[in-house]
C-alpha positions as CSV (number, residue, x, y, z in Angstrom):
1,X,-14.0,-13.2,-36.8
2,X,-10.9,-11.4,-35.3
3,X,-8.5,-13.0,-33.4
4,X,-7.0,-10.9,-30.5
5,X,-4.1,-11.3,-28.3
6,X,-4.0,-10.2,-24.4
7,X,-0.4,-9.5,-22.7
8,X,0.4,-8.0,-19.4
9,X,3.1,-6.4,-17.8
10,X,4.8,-7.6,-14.5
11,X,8.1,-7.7,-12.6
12,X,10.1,-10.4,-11.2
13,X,12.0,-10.3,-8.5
14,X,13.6,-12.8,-6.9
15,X,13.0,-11.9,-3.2
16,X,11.2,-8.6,-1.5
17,X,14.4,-7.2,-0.6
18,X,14.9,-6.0,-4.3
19,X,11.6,-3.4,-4.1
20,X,11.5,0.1,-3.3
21,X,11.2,0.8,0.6
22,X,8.0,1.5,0.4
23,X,7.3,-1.7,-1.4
24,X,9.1,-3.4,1.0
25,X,7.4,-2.1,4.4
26,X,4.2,-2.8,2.6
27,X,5.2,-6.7,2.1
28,X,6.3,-6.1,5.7
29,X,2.9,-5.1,6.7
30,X,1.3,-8.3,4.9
31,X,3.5,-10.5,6.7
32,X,2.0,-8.7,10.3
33,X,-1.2,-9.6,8.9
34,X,-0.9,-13.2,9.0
35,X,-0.6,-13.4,12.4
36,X,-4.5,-12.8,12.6
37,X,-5.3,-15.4,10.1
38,X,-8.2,-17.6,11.9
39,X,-7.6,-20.4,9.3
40,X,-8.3,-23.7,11.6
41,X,-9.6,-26.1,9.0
42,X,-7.2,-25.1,5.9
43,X,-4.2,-24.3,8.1
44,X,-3.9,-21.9,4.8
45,X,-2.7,-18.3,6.4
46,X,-2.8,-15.3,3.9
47,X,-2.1,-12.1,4.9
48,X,-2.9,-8.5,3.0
49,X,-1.2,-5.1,3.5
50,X,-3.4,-2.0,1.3
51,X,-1.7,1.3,1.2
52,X,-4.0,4.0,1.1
53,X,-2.9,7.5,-0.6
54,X,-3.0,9.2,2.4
55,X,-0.3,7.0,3.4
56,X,-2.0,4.9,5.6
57,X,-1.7,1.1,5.5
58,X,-5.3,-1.4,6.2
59,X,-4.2,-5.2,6.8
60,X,-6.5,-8.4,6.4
61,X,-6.3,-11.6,6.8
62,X,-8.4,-14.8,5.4
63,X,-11.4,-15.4,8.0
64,X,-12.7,-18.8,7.9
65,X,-15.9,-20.4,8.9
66,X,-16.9,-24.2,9.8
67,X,-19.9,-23.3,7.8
68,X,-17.3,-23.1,4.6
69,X,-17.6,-21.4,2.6
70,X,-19.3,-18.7,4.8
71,X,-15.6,-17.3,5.5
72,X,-13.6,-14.6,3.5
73,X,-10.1,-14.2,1.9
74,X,-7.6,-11.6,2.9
75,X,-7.8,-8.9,0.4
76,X,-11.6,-8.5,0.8
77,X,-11.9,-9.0,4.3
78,X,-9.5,-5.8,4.3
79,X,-11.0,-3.6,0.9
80,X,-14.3,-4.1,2.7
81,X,-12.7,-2.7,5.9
82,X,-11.6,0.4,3.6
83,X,-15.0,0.8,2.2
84,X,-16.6,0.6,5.8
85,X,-14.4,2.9,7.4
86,X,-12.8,5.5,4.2
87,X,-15.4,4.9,1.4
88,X,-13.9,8.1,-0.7
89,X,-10.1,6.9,0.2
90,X,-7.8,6.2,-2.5
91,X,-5.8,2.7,-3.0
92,X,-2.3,2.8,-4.3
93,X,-1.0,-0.3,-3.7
94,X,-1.4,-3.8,-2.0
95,X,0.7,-6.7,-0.9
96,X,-0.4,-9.9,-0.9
97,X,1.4,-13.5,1.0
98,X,0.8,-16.9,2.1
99,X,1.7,-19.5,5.0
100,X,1.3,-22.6,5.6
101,X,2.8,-25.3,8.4
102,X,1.8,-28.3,5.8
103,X,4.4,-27.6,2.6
104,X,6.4,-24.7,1.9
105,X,4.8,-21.9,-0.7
106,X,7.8,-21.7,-3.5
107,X,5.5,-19.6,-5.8
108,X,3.5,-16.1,-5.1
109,X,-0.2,-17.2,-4.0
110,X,-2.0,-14.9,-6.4
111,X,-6.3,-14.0,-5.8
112,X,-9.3,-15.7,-6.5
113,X,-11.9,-14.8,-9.0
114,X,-14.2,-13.7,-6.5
115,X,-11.2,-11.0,-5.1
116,X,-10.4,-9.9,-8.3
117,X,-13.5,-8.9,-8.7
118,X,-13.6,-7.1,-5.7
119,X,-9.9,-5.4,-6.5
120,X,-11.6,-4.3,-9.7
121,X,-14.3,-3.0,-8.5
122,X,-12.2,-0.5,-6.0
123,X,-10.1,0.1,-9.1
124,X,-12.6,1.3,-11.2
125,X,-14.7,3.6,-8.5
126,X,-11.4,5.4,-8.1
127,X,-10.8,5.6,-11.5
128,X,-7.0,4.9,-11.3
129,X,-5.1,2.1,-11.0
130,X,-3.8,0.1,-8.0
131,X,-0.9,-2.1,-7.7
132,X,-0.7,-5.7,-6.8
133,X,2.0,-7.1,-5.3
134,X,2.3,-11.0,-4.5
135,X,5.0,-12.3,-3.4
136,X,6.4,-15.8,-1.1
137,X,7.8,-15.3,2.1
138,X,11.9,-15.6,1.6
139,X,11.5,-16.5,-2.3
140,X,9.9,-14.7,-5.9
141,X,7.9,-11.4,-6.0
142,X,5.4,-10.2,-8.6
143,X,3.9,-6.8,-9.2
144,X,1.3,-5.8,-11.5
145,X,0.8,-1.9,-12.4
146,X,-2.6,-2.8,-11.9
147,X,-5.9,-4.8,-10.8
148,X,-7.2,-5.0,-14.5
149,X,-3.9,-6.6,-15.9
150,X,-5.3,-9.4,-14.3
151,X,-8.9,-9.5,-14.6
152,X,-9.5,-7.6,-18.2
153,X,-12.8,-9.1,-18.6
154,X,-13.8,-8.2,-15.2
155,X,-18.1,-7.9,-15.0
156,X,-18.9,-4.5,-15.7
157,X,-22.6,-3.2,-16.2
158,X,-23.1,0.2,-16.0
159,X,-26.6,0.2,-15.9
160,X,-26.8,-1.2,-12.6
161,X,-24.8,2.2,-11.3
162,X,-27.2,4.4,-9.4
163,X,-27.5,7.6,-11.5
164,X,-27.4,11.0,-10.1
């Protein structure tokens, strides 16, 4: 038996307006996005900026259903959006935030499972890494250098990839 020891990397900040500009329009853009947030039964907005290499920035927002949990969270509704519409584009970064009227949100909301799976994915087809950022609205930040800091045992079977 071995025993083995998992650590990631991250950085703190206390409030958005510490990041790079281009950080900062991106948390920007996230906060845009949750203004199309059709949450009426959670009242649980989340809102998610993507910057594409090209420069080009995809929001989503969390889509719910009465049929729960037929609905989707913000970072896939918009990675699905980039695979629909630029299936060869290249992620660099994404910002991820939360709102609710019930409570205020004092810590960064961070993805599900089921996203990080998702992020992973899109992380791996590129084959280079893309960075996370989740922060609260007027309160602490967090950015990851990448998706598989935090999902290392994300599912992986390669013989399920088509060959060519």
């Amino acid at each position: 038996m071995k025993l083995l020891n998992l650590n990631i990397t991250f950085e703190q900040y206390t409030g958005v307006e510490e990041l790079s500009g281009q950080d900062l329009a991106l948390c920007q853009n996230a906060e845009t996005a949750l203004a199309s947030s059709y949450s009426p039964y959670s009242k649980f907005r989340v809102g998610t900026a993507i910057r594409l290499a090209s420069g080009e920035i995809i929001l989503g927002s969390n889509q719910e259903n009465l049929a729960y949990p037929s609905g989707l969270c913000a970072e896939r509704v918009a990675l699905f959006s980039i695979g629909s519409a630029y299936p060869n584009a290249v992620i660099e970064s994404m910002a991820i935030t939360a709102q609710t009227d019930a409570f205020e949100i004092l810590k960064p909301v961070t993805s599900c499972g089921g996203c990080l799976q998702v992020m992973a994915e899109f992380e791996r087809k590129q084959g280079s890494p893309i960075e996370v950022i989740f922060y609260c609205l007027n309160g602490e930040v967090l950015k990851v250098p990448s998706v598989q800091s935090l999902l290392p045992f994300s599912f992986v079977e390669d013989r399920l990839a088509a060959k060519a």
